[in-house]
C-alpha positions as CSV (number, residue, x, y, z in Angstrom):
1,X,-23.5,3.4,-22.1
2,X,-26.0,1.7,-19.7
3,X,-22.5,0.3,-17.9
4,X,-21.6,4.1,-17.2
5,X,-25.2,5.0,-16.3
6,X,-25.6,2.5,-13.5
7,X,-22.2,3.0,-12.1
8,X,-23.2,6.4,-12.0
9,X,-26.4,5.7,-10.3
10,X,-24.4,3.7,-8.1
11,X,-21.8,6.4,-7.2
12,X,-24.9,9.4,-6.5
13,X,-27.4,7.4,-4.2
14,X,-26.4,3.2,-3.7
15,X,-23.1,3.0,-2.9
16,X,-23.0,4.2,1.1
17,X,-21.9,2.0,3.6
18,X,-24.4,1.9,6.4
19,X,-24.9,-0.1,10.0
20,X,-27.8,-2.2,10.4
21,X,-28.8,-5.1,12.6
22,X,-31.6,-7.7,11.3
23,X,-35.1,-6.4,13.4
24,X,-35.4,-10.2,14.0
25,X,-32.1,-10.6,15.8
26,X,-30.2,-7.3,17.2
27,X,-26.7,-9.5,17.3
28,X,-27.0,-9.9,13.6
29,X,-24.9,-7.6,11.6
30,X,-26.4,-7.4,7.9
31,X,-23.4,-7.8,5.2
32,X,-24.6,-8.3,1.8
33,X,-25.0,-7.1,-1.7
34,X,-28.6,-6.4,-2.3
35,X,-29.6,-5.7,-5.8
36,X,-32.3,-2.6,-5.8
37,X,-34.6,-0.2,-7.5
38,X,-34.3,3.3,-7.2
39,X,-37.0,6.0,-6.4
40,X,-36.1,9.6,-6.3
41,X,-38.5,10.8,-3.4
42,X,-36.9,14.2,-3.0
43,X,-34.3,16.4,-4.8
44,X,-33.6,20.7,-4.1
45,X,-30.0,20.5,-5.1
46,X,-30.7,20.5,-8.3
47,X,-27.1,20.3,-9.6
48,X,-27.1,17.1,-11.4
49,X,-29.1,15.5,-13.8
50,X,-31.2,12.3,-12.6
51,X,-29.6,9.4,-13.8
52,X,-32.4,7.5,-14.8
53,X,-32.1,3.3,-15.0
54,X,-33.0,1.4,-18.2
55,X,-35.1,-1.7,-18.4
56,X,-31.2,-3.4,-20.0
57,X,-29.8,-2.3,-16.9
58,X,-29.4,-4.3,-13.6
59,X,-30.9,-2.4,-10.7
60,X,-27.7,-0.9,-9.2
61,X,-25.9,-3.0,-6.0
62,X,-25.9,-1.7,-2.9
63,X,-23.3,-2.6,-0.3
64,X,-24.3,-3.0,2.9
65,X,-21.3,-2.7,5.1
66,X,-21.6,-2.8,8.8
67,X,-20.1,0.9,9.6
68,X,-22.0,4.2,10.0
69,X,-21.8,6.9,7.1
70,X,-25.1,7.6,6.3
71,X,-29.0,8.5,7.2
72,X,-31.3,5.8,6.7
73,X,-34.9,4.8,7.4
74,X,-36.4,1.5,6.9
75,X,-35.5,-2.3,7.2
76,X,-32.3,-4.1,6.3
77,X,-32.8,-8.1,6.8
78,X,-30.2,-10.7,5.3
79,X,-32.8,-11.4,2.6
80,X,-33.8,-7.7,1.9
81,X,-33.8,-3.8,2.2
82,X,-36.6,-1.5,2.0
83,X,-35.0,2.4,3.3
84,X,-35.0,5.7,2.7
85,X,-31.5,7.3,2.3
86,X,-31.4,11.3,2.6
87,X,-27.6,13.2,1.8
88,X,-28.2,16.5,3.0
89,X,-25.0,19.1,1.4
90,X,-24.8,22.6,0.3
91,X,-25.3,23.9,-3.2
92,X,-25.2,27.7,-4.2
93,X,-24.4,28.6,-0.4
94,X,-27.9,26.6,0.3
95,X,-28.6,23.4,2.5
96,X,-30.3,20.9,0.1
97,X,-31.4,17.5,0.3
98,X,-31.6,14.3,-2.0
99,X,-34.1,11.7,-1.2
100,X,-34.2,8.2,-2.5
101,X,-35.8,4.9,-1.7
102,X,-33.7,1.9,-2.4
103,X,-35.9,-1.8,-2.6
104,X,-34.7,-5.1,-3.2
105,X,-33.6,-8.3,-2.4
106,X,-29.9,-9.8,-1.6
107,X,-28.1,-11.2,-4.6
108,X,-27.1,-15.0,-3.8
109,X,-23.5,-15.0,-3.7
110,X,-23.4,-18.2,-1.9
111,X,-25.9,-20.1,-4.0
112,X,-23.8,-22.1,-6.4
113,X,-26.6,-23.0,-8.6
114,X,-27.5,-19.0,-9.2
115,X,-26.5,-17.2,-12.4
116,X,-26.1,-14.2,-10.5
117,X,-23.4,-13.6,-8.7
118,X,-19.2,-13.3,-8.7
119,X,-17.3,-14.8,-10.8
120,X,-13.1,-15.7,-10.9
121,X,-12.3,-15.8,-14.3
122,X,-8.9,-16.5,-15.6
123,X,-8.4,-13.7,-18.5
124,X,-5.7,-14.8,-21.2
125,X,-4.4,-13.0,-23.9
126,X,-3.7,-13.9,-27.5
127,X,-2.6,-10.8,-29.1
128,X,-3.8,-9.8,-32.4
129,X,-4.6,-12.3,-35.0
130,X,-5.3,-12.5,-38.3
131,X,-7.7,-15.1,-40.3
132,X,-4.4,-16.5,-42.2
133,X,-2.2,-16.4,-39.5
134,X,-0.6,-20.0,-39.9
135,X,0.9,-20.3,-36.7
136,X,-0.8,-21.4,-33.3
137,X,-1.6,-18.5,-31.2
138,X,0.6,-17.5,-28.5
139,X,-0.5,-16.5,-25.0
140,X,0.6,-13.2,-24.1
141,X,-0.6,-12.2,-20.8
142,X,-2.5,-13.8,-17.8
143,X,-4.5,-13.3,-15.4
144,X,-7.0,-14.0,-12.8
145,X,-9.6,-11.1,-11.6
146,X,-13.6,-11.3,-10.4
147,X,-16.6,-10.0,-12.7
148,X,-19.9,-10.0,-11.9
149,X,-22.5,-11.7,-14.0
150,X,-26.1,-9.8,-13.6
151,X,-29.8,-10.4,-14.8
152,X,-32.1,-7.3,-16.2
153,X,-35.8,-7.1,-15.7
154,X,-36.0,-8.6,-19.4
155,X,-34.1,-11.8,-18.2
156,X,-31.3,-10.6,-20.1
157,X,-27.7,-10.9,-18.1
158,X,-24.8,-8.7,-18.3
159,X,-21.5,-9.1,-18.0
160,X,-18.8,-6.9,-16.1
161,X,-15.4,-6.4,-14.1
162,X,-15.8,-5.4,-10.4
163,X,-12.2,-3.9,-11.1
164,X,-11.8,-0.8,-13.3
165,X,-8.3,-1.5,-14.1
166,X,-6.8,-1.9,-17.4
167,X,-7.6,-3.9,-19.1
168,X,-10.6,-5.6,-17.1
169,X,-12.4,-2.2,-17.7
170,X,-12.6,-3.1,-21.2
171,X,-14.5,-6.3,-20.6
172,X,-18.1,-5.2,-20.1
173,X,-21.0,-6.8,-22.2
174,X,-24.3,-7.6,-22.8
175,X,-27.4,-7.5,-22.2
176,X,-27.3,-11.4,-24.0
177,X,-29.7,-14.4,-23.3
178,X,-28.5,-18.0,-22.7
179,X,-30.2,-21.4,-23.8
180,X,-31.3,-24.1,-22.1
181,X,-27.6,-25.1,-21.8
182,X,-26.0,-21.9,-21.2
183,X,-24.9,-20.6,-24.4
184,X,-24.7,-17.4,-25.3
185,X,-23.5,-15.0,-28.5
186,X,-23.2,-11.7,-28.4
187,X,-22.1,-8.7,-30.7
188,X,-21.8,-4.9,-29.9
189,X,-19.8,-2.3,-28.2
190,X,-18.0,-3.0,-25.5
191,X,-18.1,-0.9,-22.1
192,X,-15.8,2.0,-23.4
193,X,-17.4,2.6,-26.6
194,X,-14.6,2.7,-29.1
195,X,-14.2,-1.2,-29.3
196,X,-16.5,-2.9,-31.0
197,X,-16.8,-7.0,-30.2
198,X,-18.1,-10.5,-30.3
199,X,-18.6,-13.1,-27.5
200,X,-19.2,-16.6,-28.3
201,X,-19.3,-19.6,-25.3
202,X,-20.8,-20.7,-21.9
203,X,-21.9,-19.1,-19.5
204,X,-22.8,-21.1,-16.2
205,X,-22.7,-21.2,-12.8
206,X,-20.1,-23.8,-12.7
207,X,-18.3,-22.7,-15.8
208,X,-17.6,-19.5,-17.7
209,X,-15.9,-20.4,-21.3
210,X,-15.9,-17.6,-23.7
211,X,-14.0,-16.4,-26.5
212,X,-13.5,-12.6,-27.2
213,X,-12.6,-10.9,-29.8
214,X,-12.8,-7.1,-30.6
215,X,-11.6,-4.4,-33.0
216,X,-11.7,-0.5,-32.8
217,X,-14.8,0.7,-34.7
218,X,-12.9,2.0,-37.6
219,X,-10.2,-1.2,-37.8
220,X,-11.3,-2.7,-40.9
221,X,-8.3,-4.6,-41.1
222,X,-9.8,-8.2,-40.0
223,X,-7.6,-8.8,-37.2
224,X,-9.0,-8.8,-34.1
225,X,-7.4,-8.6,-30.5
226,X,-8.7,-12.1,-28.9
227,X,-9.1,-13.3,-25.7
228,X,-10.7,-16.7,-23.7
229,X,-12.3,-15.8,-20.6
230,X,-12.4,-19.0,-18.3
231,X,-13.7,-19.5,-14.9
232,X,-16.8,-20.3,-12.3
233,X,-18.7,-18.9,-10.0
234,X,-16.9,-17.6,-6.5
235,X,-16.7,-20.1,-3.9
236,X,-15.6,-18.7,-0.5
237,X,-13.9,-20.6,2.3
238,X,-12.8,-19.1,5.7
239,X,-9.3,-20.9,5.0
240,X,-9.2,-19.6,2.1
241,X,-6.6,-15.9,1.3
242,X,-9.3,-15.2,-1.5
243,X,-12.3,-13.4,-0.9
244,X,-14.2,-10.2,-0.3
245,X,-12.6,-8.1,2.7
246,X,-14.7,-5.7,4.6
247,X,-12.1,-3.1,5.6
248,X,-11.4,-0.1,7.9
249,X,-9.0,2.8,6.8
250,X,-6.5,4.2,9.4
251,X,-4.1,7.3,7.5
252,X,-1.1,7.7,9.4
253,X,0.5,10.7,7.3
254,X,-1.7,13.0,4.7
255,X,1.7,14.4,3.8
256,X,2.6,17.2,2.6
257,X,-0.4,18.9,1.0
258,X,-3.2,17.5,2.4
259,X,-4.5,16.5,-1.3
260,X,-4.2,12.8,-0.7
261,X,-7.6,10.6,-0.6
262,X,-7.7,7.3,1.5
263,X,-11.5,6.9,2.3
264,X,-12.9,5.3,5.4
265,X,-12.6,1.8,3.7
266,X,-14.8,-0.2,2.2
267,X,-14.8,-3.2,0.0
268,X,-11.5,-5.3,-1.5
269,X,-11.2,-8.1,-3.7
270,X,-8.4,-10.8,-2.9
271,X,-7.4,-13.3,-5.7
272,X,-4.7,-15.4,-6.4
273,X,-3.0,-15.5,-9.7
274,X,-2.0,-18.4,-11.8
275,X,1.9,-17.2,-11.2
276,X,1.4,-16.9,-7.8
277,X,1.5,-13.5,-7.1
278,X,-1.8,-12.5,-5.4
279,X,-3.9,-9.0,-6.5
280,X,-5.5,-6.7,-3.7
281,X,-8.5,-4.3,-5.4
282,X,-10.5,-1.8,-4.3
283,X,-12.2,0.6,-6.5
284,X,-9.4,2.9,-6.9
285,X,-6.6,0.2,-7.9
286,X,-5.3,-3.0,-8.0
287,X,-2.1,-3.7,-5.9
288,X,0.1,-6.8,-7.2
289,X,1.8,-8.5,-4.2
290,X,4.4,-11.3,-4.1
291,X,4.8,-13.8,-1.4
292,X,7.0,-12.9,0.7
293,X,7.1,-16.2,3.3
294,X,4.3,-17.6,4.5
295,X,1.9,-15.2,5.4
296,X,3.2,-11.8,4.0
297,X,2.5,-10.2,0.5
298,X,5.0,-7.4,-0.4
299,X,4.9,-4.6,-3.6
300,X,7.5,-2.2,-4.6
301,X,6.3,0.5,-7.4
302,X,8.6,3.2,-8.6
303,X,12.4,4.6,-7.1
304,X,13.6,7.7,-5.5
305,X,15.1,9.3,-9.1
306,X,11.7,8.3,-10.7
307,X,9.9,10.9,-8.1
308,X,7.7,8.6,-6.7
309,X,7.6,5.4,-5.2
310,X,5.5,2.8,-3.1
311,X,5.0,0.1,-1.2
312,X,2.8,-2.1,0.6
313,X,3.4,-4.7,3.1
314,X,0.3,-7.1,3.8
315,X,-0.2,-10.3,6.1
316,X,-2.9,-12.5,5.4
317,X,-4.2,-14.7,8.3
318,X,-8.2,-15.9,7.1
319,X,-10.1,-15.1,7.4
320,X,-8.5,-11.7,8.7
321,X,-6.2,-9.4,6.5
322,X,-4.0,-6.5,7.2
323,X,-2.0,-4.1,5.2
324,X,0.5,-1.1,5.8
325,X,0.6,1.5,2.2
326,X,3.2,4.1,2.2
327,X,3.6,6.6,-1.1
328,X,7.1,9.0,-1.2
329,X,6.3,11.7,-3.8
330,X,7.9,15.2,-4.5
331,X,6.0,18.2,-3.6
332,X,7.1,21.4,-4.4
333,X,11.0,20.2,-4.3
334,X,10.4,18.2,-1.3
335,X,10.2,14.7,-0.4
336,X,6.9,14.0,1.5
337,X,5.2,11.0,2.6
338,X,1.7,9.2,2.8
339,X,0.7,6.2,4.4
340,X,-2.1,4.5,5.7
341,X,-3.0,1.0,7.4
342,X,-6.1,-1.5,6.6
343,X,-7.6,-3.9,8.3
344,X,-9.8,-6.6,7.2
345,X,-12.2,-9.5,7.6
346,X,-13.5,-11.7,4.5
347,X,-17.1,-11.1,4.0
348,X,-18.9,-13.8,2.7
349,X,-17.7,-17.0,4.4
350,X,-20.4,-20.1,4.1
């Protein structure tokens, strides 16, 4: 799927956050999405196939966060990044290198009258329903999450979830085209592959309205799952709890084994729900806090006699966030404990 192929792409050479201060103006710290092409310069690993970008895919984004953790050489402006990025590892007992050059221009998050962009879109649920159903549909679940609506070198756009978790993973679409007053039909296989769908509605930067609908491939029964997927295009205030954080990773225990994966931090969504509650995501998970007075978010997953159990404590002051994670888990018959603490500050503020 060309979804699975860019995200790949992504993961191998794109996605590294890197330092870089504008040549123009050395207080400037670049922060920005840039969307970019991809040339392999160099490769003696040789230990993975090259995953090569279609013309229905969007060049893949590159986060540009203002921390070290990689080598490059070139030019990073606000408007656009030419570099070369090298990962030197070992493969077969062997030093190797990869090579890339990554070109392209920053995607216009803040430009409400681009296409391409972020998106919140309120995601409802209507179940399963048949053609003679007589009764009204029923809404079923709720929520609110960000997807990002991108343009292919055909002028083509695609449609997808900057969250992998369920179900927003299964809303991935396109490529489709739009008229002159931003509608749109489309009809294929959605991002996992074993769904097969159709998407009718609007598609603009000032409002998303589409209906969804989608079976498995061999459901012949004529009773689709549906959904309406309703929203605009982000708009980012620094008073404002939702946004992009950029955010730094301190672990305070690795518990018992060692085995447990934080990161050095990175990007996380922030959005408000229509219940209230309020949804932290990074590209791992998404964590659902409830208000807990006026600037503290709280979650509680699992108990003691369950074997596991969680929970994160987070106060939100914009355009600055922080948040304290602790995990209890058995190990080998014993209770052992990981936690860690981020801290944030929102991104893209006008």
């Amino acid at each position: 799927m060309y979804y699975r192929i860019a995200m790949l792409a992504v993961v191998l050479i794109a996605l590294i956050g890197c330092s870089h201060r504008a040549p123009d103006d050395p207080d400037q710290v670049v922060d920005a999405q840039f969307r970019v092409s991809v040339t392999w310069l160099e490769d003696t690993c040789n230990d993975m196939p090259f995953y090569k970008l279609t013309p229905d895919v969007p060049g893949p984004v590159v986060d540009v966060l203002p921390r070290a953790n990689g080598t490059l050489t070139g030019t990073i402006t606000p408007e656009e990044m030419n570099v070369d990025l090298v990962v030197q590892r070992e493969h077969a007992n062997k030093k190797c290198v990869r090579r890339v050059n990554l070109f392209g221009h920053a995607r216009p998050l803040l430009d409400p009258q681009a296409l391409d962009g972020l998106y919140e879109i309120t995601v409802s649920n209507y179940g399963i329903r048949c053609p003679h159903d007589a009764t009204p549909p029923r809404l079923q679940e709720q929520y609110t999450t960000v997807f990002s609506v991108d343009q292919n070198t055909y002028g083509a756009f695609v449609f997808s979830p900057t969250s992998r978790d369920w179900p927003s993973w299964l809303i991935a679409f396109g490529p489709f085209t739009l008229d002159k007053d931003g509608r749109m039909s489309w009809t294929g296989t959605l991002d996992r592959g074993a769904f097969y769908g159709t998407v009718n509605g609007v598609v603009r930067p000032g409002a998303v309205d589409l209906e969804l609908e989608y079976n498995l491939h061999d459901d012949t029964s004529g009773c689709p799952q549906r959904f309406t997927l309703r929203g605009a295009k982000r708009t980012y205030s620094p008073a404002s709890i939702d946004n992009t954080y950029r955010v730094d990773i301190k672990v305070n225990d690795y518990g018992c084994d060692f085995g447990y994966f934080v990161g050095a931090g990175g990007a996380v969504d922030i959005i408000t729900q229509p219940n209230g509650e309020v949804w932290l995501t990074d590209q791992r998970t998404t964590r659902i806090l409830k208000p807990n007075g006026s600037s503290e978010y709280i979650e509680y997953r699992g108990s003691l006699l369950e074997g596991s159990m969680s929970r994160v404590i987070m106060t939100a002051t914009p355009p600055h966030i922080s948040y304290f994670v602790e995990r209890k888990y058995l190990f080998n018959r014993e209770w052992c404990t990981t936690s860690y603490t981020g801290t944030g500050v929102a991104r893209f503020i006008p």
